[in-house]
C-alpha positions in Angstrom: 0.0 0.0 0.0 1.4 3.3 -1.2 1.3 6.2 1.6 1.8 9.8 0.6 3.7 12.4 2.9 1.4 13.0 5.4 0.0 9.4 5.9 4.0 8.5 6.0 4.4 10.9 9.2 1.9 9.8 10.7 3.2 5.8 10.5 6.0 6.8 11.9 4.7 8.9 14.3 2.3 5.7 15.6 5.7 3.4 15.8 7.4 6.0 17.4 7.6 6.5 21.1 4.0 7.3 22.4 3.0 10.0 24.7 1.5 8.8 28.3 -1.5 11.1 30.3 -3.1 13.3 28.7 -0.7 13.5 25.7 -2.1 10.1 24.9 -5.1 11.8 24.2 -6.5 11.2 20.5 -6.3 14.2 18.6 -9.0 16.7 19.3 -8.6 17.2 14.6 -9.9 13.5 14.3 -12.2 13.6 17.2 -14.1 16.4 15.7 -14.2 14.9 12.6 -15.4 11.3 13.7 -18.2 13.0 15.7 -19.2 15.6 13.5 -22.1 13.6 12.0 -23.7 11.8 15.1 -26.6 13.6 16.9 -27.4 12.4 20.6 -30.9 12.7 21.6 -31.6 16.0 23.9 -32.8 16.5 27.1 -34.3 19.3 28.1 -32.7 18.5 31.7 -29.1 18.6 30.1 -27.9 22.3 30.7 -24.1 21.8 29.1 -23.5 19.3 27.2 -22.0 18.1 23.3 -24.0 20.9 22.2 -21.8 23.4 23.5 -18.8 21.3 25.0 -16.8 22.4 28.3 -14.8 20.3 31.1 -17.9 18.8 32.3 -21.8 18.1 31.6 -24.4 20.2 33.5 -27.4 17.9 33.7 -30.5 18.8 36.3 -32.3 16.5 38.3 -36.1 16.8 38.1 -38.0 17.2 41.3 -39.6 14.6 42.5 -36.5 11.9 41.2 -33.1 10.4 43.0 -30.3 10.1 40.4 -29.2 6.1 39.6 -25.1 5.8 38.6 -23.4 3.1 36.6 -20.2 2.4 35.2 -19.4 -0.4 32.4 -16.3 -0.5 30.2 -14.9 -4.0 28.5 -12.3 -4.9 25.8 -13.6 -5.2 22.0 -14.0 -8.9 21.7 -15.2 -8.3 17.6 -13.6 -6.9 14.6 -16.7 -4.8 13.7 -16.2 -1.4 15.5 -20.0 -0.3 14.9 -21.4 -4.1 16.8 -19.0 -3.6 19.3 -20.3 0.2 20.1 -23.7 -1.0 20.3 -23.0 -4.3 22.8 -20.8 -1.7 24.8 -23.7 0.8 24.9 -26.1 -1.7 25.8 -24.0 -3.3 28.3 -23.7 0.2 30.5 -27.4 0.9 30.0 -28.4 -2.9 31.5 -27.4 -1.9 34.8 -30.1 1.1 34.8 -32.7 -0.6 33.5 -32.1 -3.4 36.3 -32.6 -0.8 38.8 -36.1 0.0 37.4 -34.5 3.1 35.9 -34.7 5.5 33.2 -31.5 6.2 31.5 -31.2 10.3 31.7 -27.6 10.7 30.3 -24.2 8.8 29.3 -20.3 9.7 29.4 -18.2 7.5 27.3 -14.6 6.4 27.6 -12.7 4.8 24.8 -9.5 3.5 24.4 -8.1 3.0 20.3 -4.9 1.7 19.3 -2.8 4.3 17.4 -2.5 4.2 13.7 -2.9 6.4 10.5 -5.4 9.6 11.5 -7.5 8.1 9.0 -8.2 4.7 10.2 -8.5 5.9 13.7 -11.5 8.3 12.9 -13.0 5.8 10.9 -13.1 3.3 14.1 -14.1 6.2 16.4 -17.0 7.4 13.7 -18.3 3.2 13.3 -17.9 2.5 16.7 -19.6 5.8 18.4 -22.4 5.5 15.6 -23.5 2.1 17.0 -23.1 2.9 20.4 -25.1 6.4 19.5 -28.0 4.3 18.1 -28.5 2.7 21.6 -28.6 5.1 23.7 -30.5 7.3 21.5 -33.4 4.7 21.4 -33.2 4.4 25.2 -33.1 8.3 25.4 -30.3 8.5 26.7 -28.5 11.9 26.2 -24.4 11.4 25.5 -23.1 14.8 27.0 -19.2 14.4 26.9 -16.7 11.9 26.9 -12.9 10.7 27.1 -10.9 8.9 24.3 -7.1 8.2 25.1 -4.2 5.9 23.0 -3.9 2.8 23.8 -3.0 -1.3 22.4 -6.5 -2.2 21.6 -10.1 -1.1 21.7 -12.2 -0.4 24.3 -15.3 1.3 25.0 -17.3 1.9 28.1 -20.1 4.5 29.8 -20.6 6.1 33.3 -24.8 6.5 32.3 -26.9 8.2 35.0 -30.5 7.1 35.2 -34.0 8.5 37.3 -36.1 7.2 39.5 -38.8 7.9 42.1 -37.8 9.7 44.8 -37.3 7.8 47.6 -36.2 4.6 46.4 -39.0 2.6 46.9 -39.6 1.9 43.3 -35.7 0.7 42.7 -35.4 -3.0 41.9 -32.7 -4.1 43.7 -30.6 -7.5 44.6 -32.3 -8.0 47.5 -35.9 -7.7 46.9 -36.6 -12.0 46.3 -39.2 -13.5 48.2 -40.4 -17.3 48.7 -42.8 -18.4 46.1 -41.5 -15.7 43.1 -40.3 -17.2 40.0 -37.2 -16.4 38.1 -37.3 -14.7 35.0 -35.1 -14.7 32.0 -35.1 -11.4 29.5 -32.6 -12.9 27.1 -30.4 -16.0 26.5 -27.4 -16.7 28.4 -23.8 -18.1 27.5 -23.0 -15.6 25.0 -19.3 -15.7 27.3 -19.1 -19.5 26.5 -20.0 -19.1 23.1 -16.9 -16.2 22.4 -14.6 -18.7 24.7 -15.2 -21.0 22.4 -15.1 -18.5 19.1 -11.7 -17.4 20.7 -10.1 -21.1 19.7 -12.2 -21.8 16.5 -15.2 -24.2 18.2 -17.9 -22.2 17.5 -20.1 -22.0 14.3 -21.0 -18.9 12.8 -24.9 -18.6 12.9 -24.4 -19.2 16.8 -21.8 -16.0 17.1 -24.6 -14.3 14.5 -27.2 -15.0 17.2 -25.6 -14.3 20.2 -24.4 -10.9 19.1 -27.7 -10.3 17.6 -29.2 -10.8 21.4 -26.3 -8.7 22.5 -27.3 -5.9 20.5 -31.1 -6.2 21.9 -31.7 -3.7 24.7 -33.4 -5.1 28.1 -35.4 -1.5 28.2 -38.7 -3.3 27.3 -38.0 -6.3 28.8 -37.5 -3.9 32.8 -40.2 -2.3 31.6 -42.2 -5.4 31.1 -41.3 -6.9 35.1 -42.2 -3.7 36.5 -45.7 -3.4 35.1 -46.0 -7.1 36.3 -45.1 -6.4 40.3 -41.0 -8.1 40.4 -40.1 -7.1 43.3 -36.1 -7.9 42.3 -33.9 -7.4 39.3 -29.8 -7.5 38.2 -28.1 -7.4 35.4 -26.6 -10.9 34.2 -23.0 -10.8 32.7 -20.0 -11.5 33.9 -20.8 -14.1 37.1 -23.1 -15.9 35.0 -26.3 -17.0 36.2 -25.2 -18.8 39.5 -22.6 -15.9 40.1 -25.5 -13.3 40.4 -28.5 -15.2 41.8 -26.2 -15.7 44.9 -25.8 -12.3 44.9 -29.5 -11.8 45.1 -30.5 -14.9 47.6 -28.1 -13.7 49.9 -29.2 -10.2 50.8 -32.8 -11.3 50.3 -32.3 -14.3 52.8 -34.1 -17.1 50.2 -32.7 -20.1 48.3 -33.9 -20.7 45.1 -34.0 -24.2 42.8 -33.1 -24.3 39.3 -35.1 -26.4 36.9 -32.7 -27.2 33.7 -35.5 -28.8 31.8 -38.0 -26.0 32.5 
């Protein structure tokens, strides 16, 4: 592949010696250019935001609501920058939603590995896009962010959610009782099904399915329990399903029995 002038520079400049802190920033040129074309859903609650960008996001809190926080950020674990983006964007948002939440706002963090200027903004524009999509469906205003240098790609979201005041509304860990059935949203072992995609043993339609459920958001599904009286909810990743129903039995002081033919 034939470079000219500029793109040789910048080859060298990405096998050269890299910057650490906040010279490992990405450069605020390709930034600018990668976002230039999304549009994040507005809130009228968000005071400062993308629309006129400063150090940090001004968001109010309407009366009569608590503020719910979360922070997710993972590894890409696909080739396709745009998936990736949206599972990421997802990911962050199925923490609020477990809450019994409404997803107000989103800060993102991203991590890209150094290369021509080009190709960089064309992972930052495929990646953001996706991840953009989501969290404009959810209405979920992005109001800033953080991008930095680094050996492979990474995305992830600090997303602040609403709900009642007081608390009593928030489905939490602990909220099981004897006699309630557990409920499952979406399929699980997607995390066995990448293992296994990771050394060549799994079969295409099965990686097509899973990230197809990956890229399905869990808004409806919250939305769904509530209106139906659960009294408990969490988010089911990393632990897997016995990882996280301990996490709820325990607090809530109840076994539960698993049927695997149910």
């Amino acid at each position: 592949m034939a470079l000219n002038e500029e793109e040789s520079a910048q080859a060298i400049s990405a096998l050269a010696m890299r910057c650490g802190g906040c010279g490992a920033k990405v450069g605020a040129t390709v930034l600018s250019r990668a976002l230039a074309t999304l549009q994040p859903v507005e809130r009228s609650e968000v005071l400062v935001g993308l629309h006129a960008p400063d150090d940090a996001a001004v968001v109010r809190i309407p009366t009569g609501k608590d503020a719910v926080h979360t922070i997710d950020f993972f590894r890409a674990f696909i080739d396709d920058p745009y998936v990736f983006g949206k599972v990421a964007a997802n990911h962050a948002l199925g923490d609020i939603f477990a809450m019994g939440a409404e997803a107000q706002t989103a800060t993102a963090v991203a991590t890209v590995p150094q290369g021509l200027e080009a190709k960089v903004e064309d992972t930052v524009y495929q990646m953001m896009r996706g991840a953009v999509e989501v969290l404009n469906e959810a209405g979920c205003a992005l109001v800033g962010g953080h991008t930095g240098e680094g050996s492979e790609l990474a995305l992830g979201f600090a997303v602040n959610g609403l709900i009642d005041a007081g608390g009593a509304s928030a489905l939490t860990k602990g909220g099981l009782h004897p006699g309630q059935v557990l409920i499952l949203t979406k399929p699980i072992g997607t995390g066995t099904l990448f293992a296994a995609h990771a050394r060549l043993g799994a079969r295409g339609r099965w990686i097509d399915a899973a990230l197809a459920s990956m890229c399905q958001s869990n808004r409806q599904g919250a939305s769904c329990l509530r209106e139906h009286g659960a009294t408990a909810c969490t988010d089911l990743t990393g632990f897997g399903l016995l990882g996280h129903l301990v996490e709820m039995t325990r607090p809530s002081e109840v076994d539960a029995e698993i049927d695997l033919t149910a």
